[in-house]
C-alpha positions in Angstrom: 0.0 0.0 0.0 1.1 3.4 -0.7 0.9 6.9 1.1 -1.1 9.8 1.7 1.2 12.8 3.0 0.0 16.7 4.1 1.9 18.9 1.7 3.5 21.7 3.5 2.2 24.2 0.4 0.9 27.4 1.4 -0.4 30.0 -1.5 0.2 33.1 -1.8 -2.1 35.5 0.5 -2.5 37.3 -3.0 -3.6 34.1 -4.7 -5.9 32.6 -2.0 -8.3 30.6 -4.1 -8.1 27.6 -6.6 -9.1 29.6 -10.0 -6.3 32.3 -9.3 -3.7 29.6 -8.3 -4.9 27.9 -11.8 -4.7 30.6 -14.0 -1.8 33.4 -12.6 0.8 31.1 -14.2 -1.0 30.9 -17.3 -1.5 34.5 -17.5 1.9 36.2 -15.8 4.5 33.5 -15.9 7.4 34.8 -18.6 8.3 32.0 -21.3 12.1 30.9 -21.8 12.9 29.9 -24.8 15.8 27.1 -23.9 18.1 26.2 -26.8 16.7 22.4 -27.6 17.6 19.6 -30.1 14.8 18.3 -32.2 13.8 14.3 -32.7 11.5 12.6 -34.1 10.2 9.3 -33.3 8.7 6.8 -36.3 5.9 5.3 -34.4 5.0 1.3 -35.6 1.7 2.2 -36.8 3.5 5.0 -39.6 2.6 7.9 -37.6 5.5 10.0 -35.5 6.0 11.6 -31.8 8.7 14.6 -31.5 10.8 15.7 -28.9 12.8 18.4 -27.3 16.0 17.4 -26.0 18.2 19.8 -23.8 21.9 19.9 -23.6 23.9 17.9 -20.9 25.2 14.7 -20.2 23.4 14.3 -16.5 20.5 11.7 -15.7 17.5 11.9 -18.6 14.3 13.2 -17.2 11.1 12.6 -19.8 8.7 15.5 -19.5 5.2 15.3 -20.7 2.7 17.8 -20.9 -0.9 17.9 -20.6 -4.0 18.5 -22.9 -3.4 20.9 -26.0 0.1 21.6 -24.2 3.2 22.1 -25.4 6.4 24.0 -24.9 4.8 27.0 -24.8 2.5 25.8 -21.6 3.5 28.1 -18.3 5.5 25.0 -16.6 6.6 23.6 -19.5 9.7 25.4 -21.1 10.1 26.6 -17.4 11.1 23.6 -16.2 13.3 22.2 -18.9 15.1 25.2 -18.0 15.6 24.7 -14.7 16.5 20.6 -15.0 19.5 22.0 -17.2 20.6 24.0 -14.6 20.4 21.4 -12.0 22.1 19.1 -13.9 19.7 17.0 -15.5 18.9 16.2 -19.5 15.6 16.9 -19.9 13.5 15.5 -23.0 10.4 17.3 -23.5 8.2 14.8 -25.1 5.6 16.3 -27.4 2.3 13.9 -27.6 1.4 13.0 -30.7 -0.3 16.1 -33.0 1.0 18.6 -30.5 4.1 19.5 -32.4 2.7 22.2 -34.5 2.9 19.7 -37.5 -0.3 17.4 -37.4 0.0 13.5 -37.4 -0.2 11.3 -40.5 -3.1 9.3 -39.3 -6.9 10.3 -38.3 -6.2 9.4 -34.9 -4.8 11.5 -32.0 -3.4 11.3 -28.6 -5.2 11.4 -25.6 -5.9 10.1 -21.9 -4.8 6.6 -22.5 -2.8 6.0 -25.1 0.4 4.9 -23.1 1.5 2.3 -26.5 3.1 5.9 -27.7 4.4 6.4 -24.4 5.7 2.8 -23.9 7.6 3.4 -27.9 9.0 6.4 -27.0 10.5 5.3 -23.6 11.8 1.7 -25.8 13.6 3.7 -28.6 15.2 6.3 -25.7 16.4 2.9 -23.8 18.6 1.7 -27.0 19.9 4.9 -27.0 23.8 5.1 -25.3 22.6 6.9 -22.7 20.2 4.6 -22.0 16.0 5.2 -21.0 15.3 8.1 -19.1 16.0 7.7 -15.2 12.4 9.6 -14.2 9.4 10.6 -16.0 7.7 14.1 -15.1 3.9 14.1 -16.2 1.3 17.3 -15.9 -2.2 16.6 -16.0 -3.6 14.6 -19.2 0.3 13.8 -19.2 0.1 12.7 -15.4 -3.1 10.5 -16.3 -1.1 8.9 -18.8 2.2 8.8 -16.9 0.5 6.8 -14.4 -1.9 4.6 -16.3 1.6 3.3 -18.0 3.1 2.3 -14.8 0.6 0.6 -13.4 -0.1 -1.4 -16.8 3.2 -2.1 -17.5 5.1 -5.1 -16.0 8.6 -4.1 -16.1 8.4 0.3 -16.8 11.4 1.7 -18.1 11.6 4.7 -15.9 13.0 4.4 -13.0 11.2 7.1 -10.7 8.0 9.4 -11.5 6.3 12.4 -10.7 2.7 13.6 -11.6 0.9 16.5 -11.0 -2.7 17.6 -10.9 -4.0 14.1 -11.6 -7.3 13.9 -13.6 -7.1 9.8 -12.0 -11.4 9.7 -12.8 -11.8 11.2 -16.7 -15.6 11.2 -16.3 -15.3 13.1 -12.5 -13.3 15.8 -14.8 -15.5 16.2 -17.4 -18.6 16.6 -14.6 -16.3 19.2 -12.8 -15.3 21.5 -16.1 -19.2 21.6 -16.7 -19.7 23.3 -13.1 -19.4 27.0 -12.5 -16.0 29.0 -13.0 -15.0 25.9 -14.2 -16.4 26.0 -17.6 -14.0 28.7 -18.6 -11.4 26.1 -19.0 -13.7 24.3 -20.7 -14.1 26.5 -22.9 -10.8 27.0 -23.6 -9.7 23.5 -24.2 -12.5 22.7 -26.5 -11.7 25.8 -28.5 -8.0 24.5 -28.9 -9.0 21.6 -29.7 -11.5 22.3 -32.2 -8.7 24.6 -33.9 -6.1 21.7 -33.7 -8.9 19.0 -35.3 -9.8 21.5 -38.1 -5.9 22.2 -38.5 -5.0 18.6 -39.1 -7.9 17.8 -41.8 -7.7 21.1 -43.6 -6.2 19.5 -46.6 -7.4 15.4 -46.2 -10.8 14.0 -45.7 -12.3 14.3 -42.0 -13.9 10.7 -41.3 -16.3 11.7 -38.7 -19.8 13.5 -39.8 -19.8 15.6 -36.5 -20.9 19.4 -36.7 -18.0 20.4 -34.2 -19.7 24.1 -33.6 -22.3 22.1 -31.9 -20.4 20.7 -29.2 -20.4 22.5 -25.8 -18.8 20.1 -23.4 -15.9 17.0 -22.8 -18.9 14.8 -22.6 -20.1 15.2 -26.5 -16.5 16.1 -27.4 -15.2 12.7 -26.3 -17.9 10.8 -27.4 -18.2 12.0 -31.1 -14.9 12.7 -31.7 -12.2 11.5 -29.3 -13.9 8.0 -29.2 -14.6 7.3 -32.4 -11.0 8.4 -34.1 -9.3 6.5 -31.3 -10.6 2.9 -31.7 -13.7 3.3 -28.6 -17.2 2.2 -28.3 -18.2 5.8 -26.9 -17.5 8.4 -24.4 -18.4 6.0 -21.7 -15.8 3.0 -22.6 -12.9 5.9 -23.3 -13.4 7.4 -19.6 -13.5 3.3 -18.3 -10.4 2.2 -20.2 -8.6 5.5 -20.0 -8.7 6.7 -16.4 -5.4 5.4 -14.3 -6.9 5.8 -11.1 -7.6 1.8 -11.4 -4.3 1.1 -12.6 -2.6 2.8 -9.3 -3.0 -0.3 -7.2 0.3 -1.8 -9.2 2.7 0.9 -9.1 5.3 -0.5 -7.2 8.0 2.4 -9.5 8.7 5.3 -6.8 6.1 7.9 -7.6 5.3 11.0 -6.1 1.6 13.0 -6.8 1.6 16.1 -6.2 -2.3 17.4 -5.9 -4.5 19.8 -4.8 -7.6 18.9 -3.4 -9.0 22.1 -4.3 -8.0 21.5 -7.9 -11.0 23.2 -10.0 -10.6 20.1 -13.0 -11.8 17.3 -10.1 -13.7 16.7 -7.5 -12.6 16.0 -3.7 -13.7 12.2 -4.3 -11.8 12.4 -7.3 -8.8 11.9 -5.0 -8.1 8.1 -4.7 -7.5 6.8 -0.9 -4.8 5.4 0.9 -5.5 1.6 -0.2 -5.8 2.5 -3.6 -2.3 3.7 -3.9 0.2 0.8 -4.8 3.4 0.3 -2.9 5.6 2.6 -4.9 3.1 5.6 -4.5 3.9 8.8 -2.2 0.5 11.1 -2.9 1.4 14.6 -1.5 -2.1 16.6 -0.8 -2.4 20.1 -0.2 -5.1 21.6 0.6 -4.9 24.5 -2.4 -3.1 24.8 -5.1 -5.4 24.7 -7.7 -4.8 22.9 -11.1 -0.7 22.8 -11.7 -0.8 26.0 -9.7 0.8 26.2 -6.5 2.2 29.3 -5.9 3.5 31.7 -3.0 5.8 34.8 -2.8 5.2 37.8 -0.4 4.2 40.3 -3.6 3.4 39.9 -7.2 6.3 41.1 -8.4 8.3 38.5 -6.4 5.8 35.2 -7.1 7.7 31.9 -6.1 6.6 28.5 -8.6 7.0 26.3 -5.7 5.9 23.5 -8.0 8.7 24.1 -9.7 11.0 23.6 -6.3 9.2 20.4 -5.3 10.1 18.5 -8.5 13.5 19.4 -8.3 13.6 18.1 -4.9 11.2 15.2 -6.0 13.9 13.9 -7.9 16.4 14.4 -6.1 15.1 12.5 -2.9 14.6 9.3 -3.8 15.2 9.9 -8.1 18.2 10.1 -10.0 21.4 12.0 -8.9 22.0 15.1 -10.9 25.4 16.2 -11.5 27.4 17.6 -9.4 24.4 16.0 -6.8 
């Protein structure tokens, strides 16, 4: 059995509830723009997955972001910075049709579909350096970061983190559909309406599904994410895809950092202590929002403390930086 810890997070006084926690980042937190390498990964089925690989000979760390993410998400170039300057390699990973090139075939990524994951982390393990030592996975990414591990016999990381776990798909799309919470819902749908349209301006979109009519995650998944990714419905894609039944296995170190005021879920979202499988540490604080959690005394002088508790994450009972 795993186990349930009391983060030591406080926010900001000037950030005191979940929506601002959630969306200061978004809004205020400057962009580096870190000098990466570019790879791309042939996937089996003819369709690709890029990544961004920083310089450095230090311990690989695979980062993965979460829905409609990329690079240019508030913790995402952020903290490939940073793991340079501790001393680790980071590898951005970039799921597949998030690398502002679409992918060859109708399908997508999404929640669940760890067989990209599980490629990506075999062709970076017959690399020299060998498969990455940790995996760091944000949300969607998180979902799917975890679902892998517990699945998977023998994982080829070594240590994980995951933040702002959505472990209960259909508990997200219920919360996103309830008050303040529909801005983000909003949001995501709109990006990935734009990204859908993107990929099948110039080929032949196989679904007949009027996508100005759909208002929520519910019809969203159940006409389109569904359907292009091999599922009955909206109802067997939240089943199969949600890793909150998968946790019982996860005998890998892993360490989930959440909020339990986290505006994507529910409270009961939150799985309990004998859900968690040997390898699991879940740190709970009691705000933070969604991939928020930050303090500071002003503004002006905002601390990421997200930021500071990977770092340390890793470092605790992960891989050794340099220098470490």
């Amino acid at each position: 059995m795993g186990l349930i810890t009391r983060s030591h997070f406080r926010p900001a006084w000037w950030l005191p509830g979940a929506h601002l926690q959630t969306l200061w980042p978004s809004l205020s937190r400057p962009r580096p723009q870190p000098d990466l390498a570019r790879r791309r990964i042939e996937l089996a089925d003819g369709d690709f997955v890029d990544l961004a690989i920083g310089h450095g000979t230090g311990p690989r760390i695979l980062v993965i972001h979460g829905l409609e993410g990329g690079l240019e998400s508030h913790y995402a170039a952020t903290l490939v910075a940073r793991l340079q300057r501790e001393g680790y390699q980071p590898i951005f990973m970039f799921l597949r049709g998030c690398s502002h090139e679409p992918n060859r075939l109708d399908r997508a990524y999404h929640s669940g579909a760890t067989e990209d994951l599980a490629e990506v982390l075999d062709v970076l393990g017959s690399d020299p350096e060998g498969a990455p030592a940790a995996a760091i996975g944000f949300s969607l990414g998180a979902n799917l970061l975890l679902k892998y591990l517990g699945e998977t016999e023998e994982p080829a990381v070594g240590h994980a983190i995951a933040v702002s776990v959505p472990f209960v798909l259909r508990d997200a799309m219920l919360r996103l559909d309830i008050g303040f919470s529909k801005i983000y819902q909003r949001h995501l749908l709109k990006k990935l309406k734009v990204s859908l349209r993107r990929k099948f301006a110039g080929r032949h979109f196989p679904l007949t599904v009027d996508l100005d009519a759909i208002q929520d995650f519910n019809a969203f998944d159940d006409r389109v994410t569904a359907p292009l990714n091999g599922f009955e419905g909206v109802f067997d894609y939240y089943s199969r895809a949600s890793c909150r039944q998968y946790l019982p296995a996860i005998r890998t170190p892993t360490l989930i950092i959440q909020a339990v005021d986290d505006p994507f879920m529910f409270p009961t979202t939150i799985p309990w202590e004998h859900e968690l499988g040997p390898g699991i540490t879940l740190e709970l604080a009691d705000h933070g929002g969604h991939v928020g959690f930050i303090d500071g005394p002003w503004p002006w002088r905002a601390h990421y403390w997200l930021e500071d508790r990977i770092i340390r994450g890793l470092s605790e009972t992960g891989p050794r930086q340099v220098g470490g």
